[in-house]
C-alpha positions in Angstrom: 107.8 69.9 97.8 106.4 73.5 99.1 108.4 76.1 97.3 107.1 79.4 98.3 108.2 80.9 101.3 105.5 83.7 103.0 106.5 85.3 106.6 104.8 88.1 108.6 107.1 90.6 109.6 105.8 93.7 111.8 107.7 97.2 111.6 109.7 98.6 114.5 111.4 101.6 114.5 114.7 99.7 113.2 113.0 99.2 110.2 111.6 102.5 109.2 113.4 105.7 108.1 112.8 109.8 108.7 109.5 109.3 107.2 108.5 106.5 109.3 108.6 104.6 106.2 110.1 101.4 105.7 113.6 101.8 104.6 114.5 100.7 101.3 117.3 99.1 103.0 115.4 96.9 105.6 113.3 95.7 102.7 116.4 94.5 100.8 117.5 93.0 104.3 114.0 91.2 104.8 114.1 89.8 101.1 117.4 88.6 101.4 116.8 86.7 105.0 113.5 84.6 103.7 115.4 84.0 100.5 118.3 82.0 102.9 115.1 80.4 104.5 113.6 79.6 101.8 116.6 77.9 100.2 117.2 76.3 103.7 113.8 75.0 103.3 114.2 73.2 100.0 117.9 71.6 101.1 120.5 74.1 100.0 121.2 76.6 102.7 123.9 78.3 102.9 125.7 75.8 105.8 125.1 72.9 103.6 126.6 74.2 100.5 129.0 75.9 102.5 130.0 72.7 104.6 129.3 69.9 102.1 129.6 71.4 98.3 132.4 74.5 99.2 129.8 76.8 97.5 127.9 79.6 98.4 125.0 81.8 97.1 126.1 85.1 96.0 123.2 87.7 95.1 124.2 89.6 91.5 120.9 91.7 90.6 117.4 92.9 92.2 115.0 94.8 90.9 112.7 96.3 93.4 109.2 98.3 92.8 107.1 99.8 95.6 103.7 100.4 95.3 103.5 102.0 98.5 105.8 101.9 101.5 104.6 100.4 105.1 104.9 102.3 108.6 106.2 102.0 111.8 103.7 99.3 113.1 102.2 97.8 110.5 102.0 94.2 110.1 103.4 92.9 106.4 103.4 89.5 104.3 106.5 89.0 102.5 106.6 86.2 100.2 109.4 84.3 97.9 109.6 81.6 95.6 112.1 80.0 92.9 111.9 80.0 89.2 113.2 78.0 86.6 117.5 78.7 86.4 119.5 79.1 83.9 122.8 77.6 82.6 124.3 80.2 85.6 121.5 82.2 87.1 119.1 81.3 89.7 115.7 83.3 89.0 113.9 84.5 92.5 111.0 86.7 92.8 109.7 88.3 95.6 106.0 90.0 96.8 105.3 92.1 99.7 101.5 92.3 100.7 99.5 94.1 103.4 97.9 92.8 106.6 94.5 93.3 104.2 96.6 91.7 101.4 97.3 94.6 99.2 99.9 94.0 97.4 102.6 96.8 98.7 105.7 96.0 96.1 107.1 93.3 94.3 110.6 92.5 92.9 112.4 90.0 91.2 116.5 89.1 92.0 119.7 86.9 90.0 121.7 84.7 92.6 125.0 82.6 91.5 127.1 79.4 93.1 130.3 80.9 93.8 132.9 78.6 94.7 134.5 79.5 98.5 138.0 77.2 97.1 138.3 78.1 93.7 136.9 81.8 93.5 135.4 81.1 90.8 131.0 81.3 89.7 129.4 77.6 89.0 127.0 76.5 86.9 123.8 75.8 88.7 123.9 72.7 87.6 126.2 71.9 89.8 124.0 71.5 92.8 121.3 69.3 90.4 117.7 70.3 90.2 117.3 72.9 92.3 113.5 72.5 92.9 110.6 75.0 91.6 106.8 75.6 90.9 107.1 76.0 87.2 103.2 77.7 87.8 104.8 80.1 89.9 103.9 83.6 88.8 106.8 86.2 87.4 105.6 89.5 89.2 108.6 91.5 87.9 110.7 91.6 84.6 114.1 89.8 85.5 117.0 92.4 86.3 119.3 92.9 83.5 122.3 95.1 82.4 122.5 98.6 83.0 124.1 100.8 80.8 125.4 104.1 82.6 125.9 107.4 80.5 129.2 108.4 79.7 131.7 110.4 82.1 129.3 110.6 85.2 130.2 113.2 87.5 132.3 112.3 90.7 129.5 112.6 94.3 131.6 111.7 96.5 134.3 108.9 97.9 133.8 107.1 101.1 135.4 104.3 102.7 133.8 101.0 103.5 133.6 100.5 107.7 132.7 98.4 110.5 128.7 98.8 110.2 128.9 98.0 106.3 130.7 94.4 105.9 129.1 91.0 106.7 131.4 88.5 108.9 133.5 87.8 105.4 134.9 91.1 105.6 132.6 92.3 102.5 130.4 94.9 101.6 126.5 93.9 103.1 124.4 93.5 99.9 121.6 95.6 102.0 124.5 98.8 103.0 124.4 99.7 99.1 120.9 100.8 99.4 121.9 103.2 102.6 125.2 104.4 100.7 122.6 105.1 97.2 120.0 107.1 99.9 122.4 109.0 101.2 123.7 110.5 98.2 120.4 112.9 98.1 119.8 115.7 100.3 118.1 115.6 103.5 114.9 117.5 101.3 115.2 115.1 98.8 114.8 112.4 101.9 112.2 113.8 103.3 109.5 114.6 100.7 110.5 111.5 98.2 110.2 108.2 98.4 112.0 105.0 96.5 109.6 104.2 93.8 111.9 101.6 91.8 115.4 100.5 91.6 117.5 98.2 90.0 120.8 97.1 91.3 123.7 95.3 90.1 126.6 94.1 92.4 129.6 93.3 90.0 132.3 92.9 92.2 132.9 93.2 96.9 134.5 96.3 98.3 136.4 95.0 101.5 136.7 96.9 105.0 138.8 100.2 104.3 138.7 100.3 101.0 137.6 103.5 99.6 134.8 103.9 96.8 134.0 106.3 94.4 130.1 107.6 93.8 129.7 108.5 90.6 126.1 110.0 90.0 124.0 111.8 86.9 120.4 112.1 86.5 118.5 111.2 83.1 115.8 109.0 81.4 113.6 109.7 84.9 115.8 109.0 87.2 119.4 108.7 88.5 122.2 106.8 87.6 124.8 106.0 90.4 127.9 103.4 90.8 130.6 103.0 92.4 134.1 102.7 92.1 137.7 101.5 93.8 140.6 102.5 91.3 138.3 102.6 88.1 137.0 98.4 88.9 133.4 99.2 89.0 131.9 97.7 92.4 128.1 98.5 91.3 126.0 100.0 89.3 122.1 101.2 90.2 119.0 102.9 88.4 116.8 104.6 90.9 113.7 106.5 90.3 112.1 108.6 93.3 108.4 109.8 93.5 106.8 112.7 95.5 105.1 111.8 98.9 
């Protein structure tokens, strides 16, 4: 059985940011779309665990690093593929390539069972072997904890609307990276770029709640998470590089 995934995806101006540079964002949205596919194309998409098992796939950790960022109108190759799981953790990594086949960024992401009835996570054992290439190559190291320095200044509080939750009332996994973004200044924006970031969902902010951003800078880059009534929702390391 094929387990790598590969799909061309050309730039329009939905994708791309101030810069004309593809938003970190739309890059988390692209991964996370071929990695439904691609767990579509092996038998577990998300209607049949959803329909048959009660379960579904919830994405806990990604860890993203950008070579250098495509432009309104280019042509890329995005590509996924399983690794082995764990007792709990299904291991996925990710490479983004060039029409020319430079390789552009790569990353590598945890995803969980979660079950709809129970609430509860599931061992992936649950769903048997889920298949994988055990040749396939690890492009990234694996996501892990992230330990955030004491007493990290308040940024600011928002609220979570319309444009941010998926059709289960929760928090997009792709809106975090707009909500991180726009925690810099439109100077900041505009002459830096996304060089690496590592993100950790730990629990779903739900339409109207209100979040707290908590950021501080340190170790080379920032620190940021966020917070409903002192439950931490997320917690990110992001570093930035000059244009």
């Amino acid at each position: 059985m094929e387990t790598r995934l590969e799909r061309e995806h050309y730039l329009r101006a939905a994708d791309v940011d101030i810069k004309g540079e593809w938003m970190p964002s739309a890059v988390f949205l692209r991964m996370q779309e071929l990695a439904e596919d691609n767990a579509s194309n092996v038998g577990f998409g998300r209607i049949f665990l959803g329909e048959t098992l009660g379960l579904c796939w919830v994405l806990t950790r990604v860890n993203l690093k950008m070579h250098r960022y495509p432009r309104l109108g280019d042509t890329i190759h995005v590509a996924t593929w399983p690794l082995k799981p764990t007792k709990l953790t299904f291991l996925r990594h990710f490479m983004i390539r060039d029409a020319q086949g430079e390789t552009l960024g790569v990353a590598s992401s945890h995803w969980m069972l979660f079950d709809i009835h129970e609430r509860v996570l599931r061992r992936t054992s649950t769903i048997g072997d889920y298949p994988y290439d055990p040749d396939a190559p690890v492009v990234l190291e694996e996501p892990g904890k992230i330990k955030l320095p004491p007493d990290m200044p308040l940024c600011e509080t928002r609220n979570v609307r319309y444009s941010d939750v998926d059709m289960n009332g929760h928090m997009n996994n792709t809106k975090y990276l707009n909500w991180i973004c726009e925690l810099f200044s439109s100077e900041h924006i505009k002459t830096k770029r996304i060089s690496q970031i590592r993100l950790n969902y730990i629990a779903e902010p739900y339409l109207d709640q209100q979040v707290a951003l908590y950021k501080s800078q340190g170790d080379g880059g920032f620190y940021i998470c966020g917070k409903t009534e002192d439950k931490t929702i997320f917690d990110s390391f992001v570093t930035w590089e000059p244009i």
